[in-house]
C-alpha positions in Angstrom: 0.0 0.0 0.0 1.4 3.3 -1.1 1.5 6.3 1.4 -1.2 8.2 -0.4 -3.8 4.7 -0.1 -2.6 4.5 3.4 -3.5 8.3 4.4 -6.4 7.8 2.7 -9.2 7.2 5.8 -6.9 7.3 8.4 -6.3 11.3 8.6 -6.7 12.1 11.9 -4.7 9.1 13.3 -2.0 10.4 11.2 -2.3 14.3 11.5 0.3 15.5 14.2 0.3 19.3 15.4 2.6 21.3 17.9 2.3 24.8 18.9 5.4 26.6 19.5 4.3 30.2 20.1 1.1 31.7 21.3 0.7 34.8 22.7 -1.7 37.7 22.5 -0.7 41.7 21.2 -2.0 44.8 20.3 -0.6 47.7 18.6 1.3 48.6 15.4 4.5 46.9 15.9 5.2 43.9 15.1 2.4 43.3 12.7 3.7 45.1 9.6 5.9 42.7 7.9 6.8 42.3 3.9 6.8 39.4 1.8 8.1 37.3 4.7 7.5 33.7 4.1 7.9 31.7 7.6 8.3 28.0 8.2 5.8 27.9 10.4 1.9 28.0 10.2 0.3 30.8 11.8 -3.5 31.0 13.1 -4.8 34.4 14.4 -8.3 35.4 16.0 -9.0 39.3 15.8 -11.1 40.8 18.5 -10.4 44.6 17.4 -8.8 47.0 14.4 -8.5 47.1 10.4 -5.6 46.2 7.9 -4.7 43.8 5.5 -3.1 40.6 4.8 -1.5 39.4 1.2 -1.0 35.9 0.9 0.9 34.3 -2.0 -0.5 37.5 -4.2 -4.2 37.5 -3.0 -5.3 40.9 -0.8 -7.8 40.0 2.2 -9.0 42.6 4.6 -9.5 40.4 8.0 -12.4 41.9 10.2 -12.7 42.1 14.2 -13.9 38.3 15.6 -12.3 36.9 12.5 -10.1 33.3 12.8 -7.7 32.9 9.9 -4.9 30.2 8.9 -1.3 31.4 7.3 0.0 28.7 5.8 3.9 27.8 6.2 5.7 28.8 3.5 3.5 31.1 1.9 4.2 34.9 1.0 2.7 37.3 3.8 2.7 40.6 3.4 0.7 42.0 6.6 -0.3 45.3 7.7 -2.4 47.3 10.4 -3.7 51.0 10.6 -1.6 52.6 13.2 -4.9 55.0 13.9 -7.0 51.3 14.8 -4.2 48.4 14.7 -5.6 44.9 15.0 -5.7 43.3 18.6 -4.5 39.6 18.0 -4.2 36.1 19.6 -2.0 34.4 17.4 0.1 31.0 17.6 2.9 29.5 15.6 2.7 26.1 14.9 3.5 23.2 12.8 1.0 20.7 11.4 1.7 17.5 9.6 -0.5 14.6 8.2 2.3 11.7 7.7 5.3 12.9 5.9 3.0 15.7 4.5 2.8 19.6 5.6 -1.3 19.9 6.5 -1.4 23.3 4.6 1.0 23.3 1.6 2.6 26.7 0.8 1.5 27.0 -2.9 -2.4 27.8 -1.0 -4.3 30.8 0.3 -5.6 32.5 3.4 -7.9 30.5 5.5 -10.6 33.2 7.0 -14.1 32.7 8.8 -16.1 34.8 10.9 -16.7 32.9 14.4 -19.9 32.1 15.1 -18.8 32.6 19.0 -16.4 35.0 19.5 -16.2 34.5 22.6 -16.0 30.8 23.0 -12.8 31.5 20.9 -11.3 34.1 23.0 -11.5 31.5 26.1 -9.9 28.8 24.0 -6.7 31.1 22.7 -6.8 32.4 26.4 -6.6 28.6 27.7 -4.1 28.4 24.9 -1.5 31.2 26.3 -1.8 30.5 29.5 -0.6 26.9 28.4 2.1 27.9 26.8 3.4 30.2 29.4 3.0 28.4 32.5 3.8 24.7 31.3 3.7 21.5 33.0 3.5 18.1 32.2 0.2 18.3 30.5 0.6 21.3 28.8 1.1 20.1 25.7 -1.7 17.4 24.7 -3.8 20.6 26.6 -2.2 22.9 23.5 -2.9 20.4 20.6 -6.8 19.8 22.3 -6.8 23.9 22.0 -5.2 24.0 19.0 -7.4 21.5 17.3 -10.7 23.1 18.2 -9.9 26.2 16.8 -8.4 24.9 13.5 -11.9 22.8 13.4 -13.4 26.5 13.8 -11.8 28.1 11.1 -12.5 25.7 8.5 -15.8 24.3 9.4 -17.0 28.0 9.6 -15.2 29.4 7.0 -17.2 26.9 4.8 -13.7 24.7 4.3 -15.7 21.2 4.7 -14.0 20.1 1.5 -10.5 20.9 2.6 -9.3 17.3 4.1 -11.1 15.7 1.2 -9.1 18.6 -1.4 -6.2 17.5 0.9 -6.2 14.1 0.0 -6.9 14.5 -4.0 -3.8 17.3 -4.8 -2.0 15.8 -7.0 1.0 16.8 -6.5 1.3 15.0 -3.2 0.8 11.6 -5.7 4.2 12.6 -7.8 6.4 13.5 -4.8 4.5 10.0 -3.0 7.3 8.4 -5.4 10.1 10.6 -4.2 9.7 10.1 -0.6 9.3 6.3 -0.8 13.0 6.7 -2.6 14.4 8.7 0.3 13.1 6.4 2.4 14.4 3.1 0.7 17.7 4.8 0.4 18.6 6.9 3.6 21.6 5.0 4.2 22.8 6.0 1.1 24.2 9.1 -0.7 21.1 11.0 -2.5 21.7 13.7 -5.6 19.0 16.2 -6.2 19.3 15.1 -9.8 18.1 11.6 -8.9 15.4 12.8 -6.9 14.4 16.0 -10.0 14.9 12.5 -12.1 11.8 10.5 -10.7 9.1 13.2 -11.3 10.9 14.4 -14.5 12.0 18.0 -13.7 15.1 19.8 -14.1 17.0 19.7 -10.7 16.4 24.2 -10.4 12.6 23.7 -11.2 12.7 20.5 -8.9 13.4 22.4 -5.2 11.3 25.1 -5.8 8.9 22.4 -6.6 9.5 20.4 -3.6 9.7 23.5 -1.4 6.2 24.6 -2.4 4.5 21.2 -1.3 6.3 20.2 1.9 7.7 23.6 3.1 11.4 22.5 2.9 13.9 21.8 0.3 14.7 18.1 -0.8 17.8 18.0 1.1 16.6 19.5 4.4 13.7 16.8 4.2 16.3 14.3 3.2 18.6 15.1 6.4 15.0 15.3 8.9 14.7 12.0 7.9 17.8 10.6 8.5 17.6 11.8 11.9 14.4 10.0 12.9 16.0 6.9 11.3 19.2 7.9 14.1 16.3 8.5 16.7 14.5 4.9 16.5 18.0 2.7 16.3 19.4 4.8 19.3 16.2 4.0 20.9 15.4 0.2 19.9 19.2 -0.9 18.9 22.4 -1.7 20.3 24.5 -0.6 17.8 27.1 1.8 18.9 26.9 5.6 17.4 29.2 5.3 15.1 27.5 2.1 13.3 24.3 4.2 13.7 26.2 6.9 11.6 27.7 4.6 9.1 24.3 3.2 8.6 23.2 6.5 7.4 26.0 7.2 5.5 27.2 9.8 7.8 31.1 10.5 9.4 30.7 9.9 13.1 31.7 13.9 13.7 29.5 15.2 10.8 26.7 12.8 12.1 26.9 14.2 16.0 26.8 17.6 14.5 23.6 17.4 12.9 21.9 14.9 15.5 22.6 17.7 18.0 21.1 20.7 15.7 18.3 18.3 14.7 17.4 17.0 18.5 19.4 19.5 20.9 21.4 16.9 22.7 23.9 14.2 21.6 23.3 11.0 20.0 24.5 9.4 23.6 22.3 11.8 25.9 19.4 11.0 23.6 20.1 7.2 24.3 20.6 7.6 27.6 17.0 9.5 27.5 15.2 7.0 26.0 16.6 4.0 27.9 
């Protein structure tokens, strides 16, 4: 069964999401930004104020108790009227449906008026106050919150087609061969030409291409795999760290390197962590 088949009906067992800011603001800084495209979603509720948002080329003009999505890797251009700047709750996060980004950066902005503003406002509140205080709950408490508001904004926006679009754009069925390849080869060395090769693109046309769907290049997605590969044998292996780098294809030094950029510790505190 290919990746796509195996999505297929089983979205929201495989549909993973962190938050990794939330916080609420109001004011004229730190709203006007240009053409900044972030790797990171971003959902905002708007209580209060007036401006506008460009995504990938499109103008919208978000009103007060409006939800909206910013998809990762899109083209933002925002701005707010310094005489009535927008109030905001906002969060950062990432979302991910198997190997693939949940909104894709090639798409739009996602906008709704709630239909209880203040139902809304309690959940981003629950939602900051979450982040900021922690504790060991904290973060299934953040992807419950996170959740329920996504749900909002696309149920009331009129989106009830979007997990079904999800699963029919094409594009994730060419790159479905590509990944399968990184996969059955991340011990080995991998050329963006071979990987341009399989869905029949010149290599320069190929990483925007790749970019556009998942919200990285080839190689970055590439090296985040080979790191979850490093995670499970540290974790269900006995193979010593350097056969864990060879098995990737990776000089022990080089390897530790990007383990410890990828994970924030060492490969042998991360053992020692899941042990």
């Amino acid at each position: 069964m290919n990746e796509i088949d195996h999505l297929t009906g089983r979205l929201p067992e495989s549909l993973t999401v962190t938050v990794t800011h939330a916080q609420l603001k109001s004011g004229f800084l730190g709203w006007n930004r240009m053409e900044q495209a972030p790797r990171f979603n971003r959902l905002y509720f708007i209580p209060q104020g007036e401006g506008s948002v460009i995504i990938n080329g499109v103008t919208y003009y978000p009103q007060p108790n409006q939800l909206m999505i910013m998809p990762a890797g899109t083209s933002q251009t925002t701005f707010t009227s310094p005489e009535n700047p927008y109030t905001r709750y906002f969060c950062h996060f990432d979302a991910q449906v198997g190997e693939w980004p949940l909104f894709h950066a090639g798409s739009k902005l996602y906008i709704s008026h709630a239909k209880n503003p203040e139902h809304v406002k309690v959940i981003f509140d629950d939602l900051i106050h979450l982040f900021q205080v922690g504790g060991p709950f904290a973060g299934l408490r953040m992807q419950a919150c996170l959740l329920n508001l996504l749900a909002c904004c696309l149920e009331e926006g009129g989106y009830s087609d979007y997990l079904k679009d999800y699963m029919q754009f094409t594009e994730r069925n060419k790159l479905g061969d590509v990944l399968r390849y990184v996969q059955e080869h991340i011990g080995e060395p991998i050329e963006i030409e071979t990987l341009a090769d399989i869905v029949h693109l010149h290599p320069n046309y190929f990483i925007p291409y790749f970019k556009k769907i998942m919200g990285i290049t080839p190689m970055h997605y590439v090296q985040r795999k080979r790191m979850e590969e490093a995670k499970r044998l540290l974790t269900y292996t006995d193979d010593s760290i350097a056969t864990v780098a060879e098995s990737l294809g990776m000089q022990l030094a080089h390897f530790s390197r990007q383990f410890k950029s990828h994970a924030g510790i060492s490969p042998t505190a991360y053992r020692s962590c899941t042990r």
